[in-house]
N, C-alpha and C positions, 0 to 999 in steps of 0.2 A: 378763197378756200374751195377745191374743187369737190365734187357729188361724189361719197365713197360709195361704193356697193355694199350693202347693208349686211350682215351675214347672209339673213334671206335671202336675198336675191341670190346670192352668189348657191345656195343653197337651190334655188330655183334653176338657176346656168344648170348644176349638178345634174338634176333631174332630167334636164332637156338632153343627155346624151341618150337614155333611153330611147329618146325619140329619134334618132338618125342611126345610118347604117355606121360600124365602126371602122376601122382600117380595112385596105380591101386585104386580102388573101393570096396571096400571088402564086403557093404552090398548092396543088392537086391533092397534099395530102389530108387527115384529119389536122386540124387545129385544137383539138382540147387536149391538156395537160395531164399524163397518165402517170406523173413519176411519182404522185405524193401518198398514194394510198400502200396501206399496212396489206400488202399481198400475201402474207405470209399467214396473219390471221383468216383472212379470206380464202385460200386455200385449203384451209384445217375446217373451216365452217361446211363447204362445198362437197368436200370428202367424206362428210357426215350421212350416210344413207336417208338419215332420217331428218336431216335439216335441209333440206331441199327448199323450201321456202322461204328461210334464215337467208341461204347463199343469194338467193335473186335480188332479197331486201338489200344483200351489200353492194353485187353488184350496180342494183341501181340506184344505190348511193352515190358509189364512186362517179357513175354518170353527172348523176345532176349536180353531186360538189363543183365537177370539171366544166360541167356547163355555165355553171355560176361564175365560174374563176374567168371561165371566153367573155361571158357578157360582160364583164369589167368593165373592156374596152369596146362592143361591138354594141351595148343595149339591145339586144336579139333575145328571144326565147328559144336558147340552143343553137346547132350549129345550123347556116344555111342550108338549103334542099341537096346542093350540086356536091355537099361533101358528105352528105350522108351514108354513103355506102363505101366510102372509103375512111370516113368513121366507125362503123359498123366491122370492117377487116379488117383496121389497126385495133379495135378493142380484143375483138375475138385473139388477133394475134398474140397481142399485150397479156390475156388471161390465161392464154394456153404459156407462154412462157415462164408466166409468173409460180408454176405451177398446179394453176387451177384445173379439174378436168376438161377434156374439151367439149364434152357433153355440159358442161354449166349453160353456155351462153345460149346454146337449143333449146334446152327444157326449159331457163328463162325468158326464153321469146328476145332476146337482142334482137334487135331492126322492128321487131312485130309490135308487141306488146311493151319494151321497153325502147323507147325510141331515142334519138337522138338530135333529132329537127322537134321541135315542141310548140306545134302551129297547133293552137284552142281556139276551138270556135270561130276562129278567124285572126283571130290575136296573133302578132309576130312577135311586136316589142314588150319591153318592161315595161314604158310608161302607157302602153294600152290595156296591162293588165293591170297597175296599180290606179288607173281611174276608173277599170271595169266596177258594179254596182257591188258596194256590201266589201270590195276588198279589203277598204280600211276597218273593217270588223276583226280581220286576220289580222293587218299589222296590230292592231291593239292587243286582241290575247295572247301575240307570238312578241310581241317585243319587249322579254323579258330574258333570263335563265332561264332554260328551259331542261333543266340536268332533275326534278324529280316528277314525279307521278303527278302531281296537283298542277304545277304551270303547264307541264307536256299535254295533259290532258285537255286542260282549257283551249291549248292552242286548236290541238288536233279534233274537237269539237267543231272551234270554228271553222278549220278550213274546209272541214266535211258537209258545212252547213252552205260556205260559201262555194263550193262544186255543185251542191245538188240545183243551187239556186240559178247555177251559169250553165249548165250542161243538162240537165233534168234527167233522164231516163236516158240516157246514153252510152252507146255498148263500153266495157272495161277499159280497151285500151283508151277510148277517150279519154274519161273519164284519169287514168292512169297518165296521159299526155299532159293534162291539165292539170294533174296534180303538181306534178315535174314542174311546169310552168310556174305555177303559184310559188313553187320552192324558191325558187331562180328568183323571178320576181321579191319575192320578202326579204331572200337574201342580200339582194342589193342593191335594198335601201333603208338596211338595219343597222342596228351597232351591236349586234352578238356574233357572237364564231358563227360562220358557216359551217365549220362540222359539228359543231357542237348542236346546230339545229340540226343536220341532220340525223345525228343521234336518235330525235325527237321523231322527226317526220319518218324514220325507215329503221325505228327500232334496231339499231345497230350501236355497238359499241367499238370503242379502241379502232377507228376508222383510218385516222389519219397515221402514216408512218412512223411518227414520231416514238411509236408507244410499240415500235417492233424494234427489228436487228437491223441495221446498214448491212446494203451489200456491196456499195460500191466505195468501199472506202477501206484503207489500209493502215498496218501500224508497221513503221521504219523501225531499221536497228541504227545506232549509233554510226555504225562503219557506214550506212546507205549515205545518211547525212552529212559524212566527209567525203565521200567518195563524189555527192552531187554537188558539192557547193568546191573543189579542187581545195580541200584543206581548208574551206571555208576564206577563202581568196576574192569570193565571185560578188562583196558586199553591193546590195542593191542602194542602202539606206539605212540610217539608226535613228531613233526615237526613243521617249519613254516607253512604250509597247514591246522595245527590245530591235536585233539587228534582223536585217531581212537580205536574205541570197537570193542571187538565181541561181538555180537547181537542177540537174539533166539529171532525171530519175533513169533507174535501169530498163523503162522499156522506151527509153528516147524521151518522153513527152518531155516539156520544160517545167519549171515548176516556182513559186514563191516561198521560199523556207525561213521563215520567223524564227528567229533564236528566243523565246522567254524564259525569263528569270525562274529559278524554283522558289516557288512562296511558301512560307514558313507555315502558312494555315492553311494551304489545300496538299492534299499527301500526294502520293505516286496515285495513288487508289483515284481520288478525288478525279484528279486530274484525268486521266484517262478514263470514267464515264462522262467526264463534261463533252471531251472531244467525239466521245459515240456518238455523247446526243447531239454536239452541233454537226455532227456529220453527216445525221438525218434529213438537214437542212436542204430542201432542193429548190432552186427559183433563179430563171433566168437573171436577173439584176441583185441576186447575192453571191460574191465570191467562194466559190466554190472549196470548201476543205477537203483536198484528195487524201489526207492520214495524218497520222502524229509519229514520235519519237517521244520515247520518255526512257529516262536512266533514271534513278541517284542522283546523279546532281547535274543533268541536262535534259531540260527539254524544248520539242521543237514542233511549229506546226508549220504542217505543207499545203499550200494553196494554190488555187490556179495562177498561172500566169498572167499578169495583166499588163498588155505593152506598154501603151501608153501612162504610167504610173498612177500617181494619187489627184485627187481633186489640190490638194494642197498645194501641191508642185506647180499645178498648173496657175493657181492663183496667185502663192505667194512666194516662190522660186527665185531667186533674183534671176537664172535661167529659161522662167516660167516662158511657155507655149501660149500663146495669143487662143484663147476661148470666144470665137464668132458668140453673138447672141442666141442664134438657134440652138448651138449645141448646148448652151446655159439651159435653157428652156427643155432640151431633152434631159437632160442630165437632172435638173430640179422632177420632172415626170417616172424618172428611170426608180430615181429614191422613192418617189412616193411611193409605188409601186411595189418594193419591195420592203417598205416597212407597211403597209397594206396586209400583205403576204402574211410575216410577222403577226400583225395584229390580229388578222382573219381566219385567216386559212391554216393556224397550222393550230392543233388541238392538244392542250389548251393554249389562248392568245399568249403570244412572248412579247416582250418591251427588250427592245437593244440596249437603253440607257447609254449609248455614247456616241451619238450621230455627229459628227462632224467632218470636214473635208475629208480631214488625214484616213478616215476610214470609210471613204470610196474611191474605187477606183473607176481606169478606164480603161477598155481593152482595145483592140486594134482598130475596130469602127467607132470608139469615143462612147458607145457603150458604155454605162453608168452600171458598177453593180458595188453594193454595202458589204463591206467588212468589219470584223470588231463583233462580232455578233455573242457576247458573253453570257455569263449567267447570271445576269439582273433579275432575270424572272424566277430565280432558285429562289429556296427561304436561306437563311444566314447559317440553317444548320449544316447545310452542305446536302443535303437531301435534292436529289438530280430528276426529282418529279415537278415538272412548273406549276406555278401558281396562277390560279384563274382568276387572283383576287390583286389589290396593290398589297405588294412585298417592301417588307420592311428590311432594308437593304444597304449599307454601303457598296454604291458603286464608284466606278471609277469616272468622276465627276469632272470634265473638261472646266476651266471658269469660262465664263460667256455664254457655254450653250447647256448651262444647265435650269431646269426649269427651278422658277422662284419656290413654290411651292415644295421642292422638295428638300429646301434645305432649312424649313421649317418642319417640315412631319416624316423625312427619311423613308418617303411610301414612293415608290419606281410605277407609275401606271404608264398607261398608255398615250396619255396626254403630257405628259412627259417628255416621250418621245416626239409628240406634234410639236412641242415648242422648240424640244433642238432641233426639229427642221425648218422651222420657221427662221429661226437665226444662220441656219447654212443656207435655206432661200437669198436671203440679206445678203450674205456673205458673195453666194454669184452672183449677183444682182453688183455690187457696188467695189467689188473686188478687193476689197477693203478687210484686216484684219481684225477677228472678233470685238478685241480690248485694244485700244491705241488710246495713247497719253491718258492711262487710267480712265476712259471711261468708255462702257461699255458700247457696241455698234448698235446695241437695239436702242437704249436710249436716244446716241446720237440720230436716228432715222427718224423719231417718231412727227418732229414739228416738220420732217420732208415728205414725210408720208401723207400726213395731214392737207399739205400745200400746194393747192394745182400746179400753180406757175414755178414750183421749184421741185416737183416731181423728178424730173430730168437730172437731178443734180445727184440722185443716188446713185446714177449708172457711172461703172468702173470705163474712168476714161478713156481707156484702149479700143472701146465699142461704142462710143456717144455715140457715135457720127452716122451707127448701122444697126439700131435697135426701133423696136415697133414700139411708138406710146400706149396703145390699147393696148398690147401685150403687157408693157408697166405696168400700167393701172391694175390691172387682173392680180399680176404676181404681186406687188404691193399690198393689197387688200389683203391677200392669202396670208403675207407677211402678217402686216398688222391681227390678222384674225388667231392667225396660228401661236402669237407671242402676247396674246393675252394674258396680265397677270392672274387670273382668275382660270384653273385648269376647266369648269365647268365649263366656260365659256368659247373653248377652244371646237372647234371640227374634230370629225373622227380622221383617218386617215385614209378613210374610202370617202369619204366626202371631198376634200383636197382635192383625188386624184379626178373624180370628175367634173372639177370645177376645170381645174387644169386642162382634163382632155378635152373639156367642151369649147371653153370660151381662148386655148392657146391653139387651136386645130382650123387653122386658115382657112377648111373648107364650108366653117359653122362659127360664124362671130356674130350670130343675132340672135335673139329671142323669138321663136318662131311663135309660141303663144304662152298665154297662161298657163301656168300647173299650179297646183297645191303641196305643198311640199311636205319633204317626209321628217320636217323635225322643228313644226310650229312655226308657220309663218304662213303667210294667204299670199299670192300674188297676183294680183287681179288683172283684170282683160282691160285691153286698152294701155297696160305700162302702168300703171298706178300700184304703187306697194304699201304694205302695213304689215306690221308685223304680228304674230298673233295668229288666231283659227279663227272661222266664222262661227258662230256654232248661237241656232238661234237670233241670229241677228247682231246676236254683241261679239265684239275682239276682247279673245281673252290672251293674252300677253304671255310674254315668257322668253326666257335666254337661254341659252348651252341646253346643259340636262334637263336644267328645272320642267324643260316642256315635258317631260312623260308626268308630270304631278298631276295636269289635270285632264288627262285620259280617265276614262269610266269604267269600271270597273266592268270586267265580263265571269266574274266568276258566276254570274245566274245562268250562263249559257244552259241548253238546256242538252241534255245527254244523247248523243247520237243515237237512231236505232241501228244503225249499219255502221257501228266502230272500229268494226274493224278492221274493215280495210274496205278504201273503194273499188279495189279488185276484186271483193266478193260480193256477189249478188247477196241480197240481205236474208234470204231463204236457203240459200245452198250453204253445205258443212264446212267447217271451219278448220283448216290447218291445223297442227299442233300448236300451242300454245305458248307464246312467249311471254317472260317474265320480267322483259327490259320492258322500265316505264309504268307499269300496273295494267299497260293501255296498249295496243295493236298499235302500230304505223299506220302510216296513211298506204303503204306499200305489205301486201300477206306472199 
C-alpha cells in the first residue's frame, strides 16, 4: 500500500504556492482582471457630489477583489513593481470608459494612496503575511458570513487591531497598502466570497456585475438564427442538452448555436432573465454566452466558438483525438479554475450542478473552458436572485457525477460541485467511461487509488507509456479527496486549484518548508505531519468543516478607537456617514 497525502499535507502543498513567484508574465501590459465589477453602479456612486468617499471605497474595492483574483495563481501581494504603472493607465483607462468621471481616479489618489503593487513592511507574499504575528486573529474573526453588522464588525475590529500592531504610527497610505494586503491575504485562504468580504472590508455593496445590466451581450431574432446556421444545415452535434450549429453571426464572428427545448415550467419571461444573468458571466475558462433567441416555441443559445470541441469527444469519440498527459493536467487546472470563479468571485457564490466532459470544451490552444452553466443556484420558484445558501433544487443530474449526498437531501452546494469534478478528474486520468458494466468509475478506482504498485493501472492506455508518477499521485489524492462520500470532508475549490498549481508546476515539486495551514492541520519542520493545531501543547483534531468548531470565539474583541477607517487619522473629521454595515470600512 503506498503513503497517501493526507488531506493536510496536501493542504499544506496549497499553502506553499503563496510562497513562490507565480507564472512569469510575458506581456507589458496590467495583468488584473477588470471585466467583472458592476460599472454601472459605480459610475452613479462617483457622480454623486456628495459621495466622494463612497466612490474611492468602490474603486478600491474593485482593485484588491482584482488583486485577489492575480494572486490565485502568482501568491504575490498585488501586482509586481514593473507593471505598476501600466496598471495604474489601464485602470484609469477602464474607469473613464466605464463611464466614471475622469476626476474619480485623481481625487482618489490611484497610483498614490491606492496602490496596486501592495509591498507592507516588507511583505511581498501571501504566505509572509499569513505567518506575520496576530494574523490568525483576522482569519478567526473574518472567517465567517460576513453580510451583517455583528460578524462585519468583529472582523473589522480585528483587522484594525492587527495593522496598528504590524505598522504602528504609519503615514495613511501605509497603513491603507497593508490594509489591501491583509484583504488579499485572508481572501486566499478562506472559504467565503471574496466579494462578499469585500462588502465588509470597503463598505460597498452590489460590487460585482452580476447585480447590473450586460453590456456585452445580445438577443437574436429567429431569421439571425437561420440565416447563421444556412437553414440550420451546419449541425455540429446532438445530445440531451439539445442540437448545436456552427453559426456565422452578422458581423462575421463564428459562433456555437444550441437549439433547447421549450420547457413547460420555465415561460418566454423565465427564460430570457436566466440568459441575462448567465450573460453576466465573464472568465476566461467559462464559455462565453454571446446572446439568446427566444420565440414561442424556439429557443436558442449562442456561444462562443470552440474549435477543438468537447472534453467528451475527445475521450470517448470512437474518432476521439489522442489527449498528451500535460494537456490532461491543464485541462483538469483550466476547470478548477473556473469553478473557483463560480464558487468565489462572483457575488453571491453560484454551484454549476453539472460538471461533466460533455460540458467543457476546448478551444484552438486546448484551452479548457466550462459550459452548462444553469440555474442550480436559483430557488425552485423561478426567482433569478442566487442563493448564498444550499438550494433545494432539482437539477439536471448526470448518473455518475452526481454527488451522493444530494440525492439524499435535494440541497445543490458547492461541494457538490467538487465531487463532480472529482469524478471528471478520474475520468482524464483513466479515459475510461463514467458507468461501464453497471458499476460506477469511482467505485471501480478506489482499491487502485489505495495501491502503490497498481497506481499505474488508472491511466487511459493511449498515455501509459508518457505520464509523470508524482504527477499521479497528486491528481489521485485530489481524486480520492474530492469524491469523498461525506461533502464536509471534501476541499474547497480554491483549495484543489492550489494543490494543483503547486505540486503539477515542474518548476516547484517540493516542500520548501513547514507552514501551518489554513484549515486544521499542523505540518511540522523536518516532514513530520499530524493532523490537528497545536494549541497549548496538545493536537486538537478535526476533518473537512468540523475544523472552524474549535476556533475561539472573538466576540470580546475590544472596540476600535479609530473605526473608522485606517485612512483617517483618529483626531481629524469624519466623512459622511455610511450606513452599510452599522460600521465604517477599513477604507473612508
Amino acid at each position: 500500500m503506498r503513503r497517501r497525502l493526507a488531506p493536510a499535507l496536501l493542504l499544506a502543498a496549497a499553502l506553499l504556492l503563496a510562497a513562490r513567484p507565480g507564472p512569469v508574465v510575458i506581456a507589458a501590459d496590467c495583468p488584473l482582471d477588470l471585466s467583472w465589477p458592476n460599472y454601472g453602479l459605480i459610475a452613479s456612486v462617483c457622480s454623486d457630489q456628495n459621495g466622494h468617499s463612497k466612490c474611492c471605497r468602490y474603486i478600491n474595492a474593485v482593485l484588491a477583489v482584482s488583486s485577489a483574483m492575480y494572486a490565485n495563481t502568482t501568491g504575490t501581494l498585488g501586482v509586481p513593481a514593473q507593471f505598476s504603472d501600466a496598471c495604474i493607465a489601464n485602470i484609469s483607462d477602464t474607469l473613464v470608459s466605464k463611464g466614471i468621471l475622469p476626476t474619480a481616479a485623481s481625487f482618489c489618489g490611484l497610483g498614490i494612496k491606492i496602490q496596486v503593487s501592495y509591498q507592507c513592511v516588507g511583505m511581498a507574499t501571501i504566505l509572509e503575511m499569513l505567518q506575520s504575528p496576530n494574523f490568525s486573529d483576522v482569519t478567526r474573526s473574518c472567517a465567517t458570513t460576513l453580510s451583517d453588522d455583528v460578524t462585519c464588525k468583529r472582523c473589522l475590529n480585528s483587522g484594525l487591531s492587527y495593522l496598528r500592531h504590524l505598522v504602528g504610527e504609519q503615514d495613511n497610505v501605509t497603513l491603507n497598502t497593508c490594509r489591501d494586503a491583509a484583504f488579499v491575504a485572508f481572501v486566499r485562504q478562506g472559504n467565503i466570497s471574496t466579494v462578499d468580504t469585500a462588502g465588509c472590508f470597503f463598505s460597498v455593496q452590489g460590487l460585482s456585475a452580476l447585480q447590473g445590466n450586460s453590456t456585452i451581450f445580445g438577443r437574436f431574432s429567429y431569421k439571425e438564427m437561420k440565416k447563421a446556421t444556412r437553414n440550420f444545415s451546419t449541425v455540429l452535434g446532438e445530445g440531451q442538452d439539445g442540437t448545436v450549429f456552427r453559426g456565422q453571426l452578422n458581423d462575421g464572428s463564428v459562433a456555437a448555436i444550441r437549439r433547447v427545448g421549450c420547457s413547460p415550467k420555465q415561460s418566454q419571461h423565465e427564460f430570457c432573465k436566466e440568459m441575462e444573468f448567465l450573460g453576466r458571466l465573464h472568465h476566461r475558462h467559462l464559455v462565453g454566452l454571446k446572446g439568446f433567441c427566444s420565440t414561442r416555441f424556439e429557443r436558442f443559445q449562442v456561444y462562443e466558438y470552440m474549435e477543438n470541441g468537447s472534453l467528451q469527444d475527445h475521450l470517448h469519440s470512437p474518432s476521439k483525438h489522442l489527449l498528451p498527459w500535460k494537456n490532461r493536467v491543464q485541462i483538469a487546472i483550466d476547470v478548477a479554475n473556473a469553478l473557483e470563479y463560480l464558487h468565489f468571485y462572483c457575488d453571491p457564490p453560484l454551484y454549476h450542478g453539472d460538471v461533466k466532459p460533455s460540458n467543457v470544451f476546448l478551444d484552438k490552444n486546448y484551452l479548457a473552458k466550462l459550459a452548462g452553466c444553469g440555474l442550480a443556484h436559483h430557488s425552485s420558484s423561478g426567482n433569478t436572485t442566487p442563493s448564498r445558501t444550499p438550494v433545494n433544487v432539482k437539477i439536471q443530474a448526470t448518473p455518475g457525477y452526481v454527488d451522493p449526498e444530494y440525492m439524499v437531501t435535494q440541497e445543490v452546494t458547492m461541494k457538490s460541485d467538487v465531487y463532480s469534478y472529482g469524478v471528471l478528474l478520474l475520468e482524464l486520468v483513466t479515459g475510461k467511461p463514467v458507468i461501464q458494466d453497471n458499476k460506477s468509475l469511482v467505485e471501480w478506482s478506489r482499491e487502485l487509488i489505495g495501491t502503490d504498485y497498481r497506481l499505474h493501472e488508472l491511466v487511459d492506455p493511449s498515455v501509459v507509456d508518457a505520464f509523470d508518477l508524482d504527477e499521479l499521485q497528486v491528481v489521485a489524492d485530489v481524486i480520492h479527496w474530492c469524491t469523498h462520500r461525506d461533502g464536509t470532508a471534501r476541499p474547497s475549490m480554491k483549495q484543489v486549484l492550489r494543490i494543483l498549481y503547486e505540486r503539477l508546476d515542474p518548476l516547484s515539486g517540493r516542500f520548501a518548508r513547514a507552514v501551518e495551514g489554513e484549515e486544521g492541520y499542523y505540518y511540522c519542520h523536518g516532514g513530520g505531519r499530524v493532523k490537528g493545531k497545536q494549541a497549548g501543547g496538545d493536537l486538537i483534531g478535526f476533518s473537512g468543516d468540523a475544523a472552524r468548531s474549535w476556533l475561539p470565539s472573538s466576540s470580546s474583541t475590544s472596540r476600535s478607537h479609530c473605526s473608522r477607517s485606517v485612512l483617517l487619522e483618529c483626531n481629524s473629521p469624519e466623512p459622511e456617514s455610511s450606513p452599510v454595515h452599522g460600521n465604517a470600512a477599513f477604507l473612508a
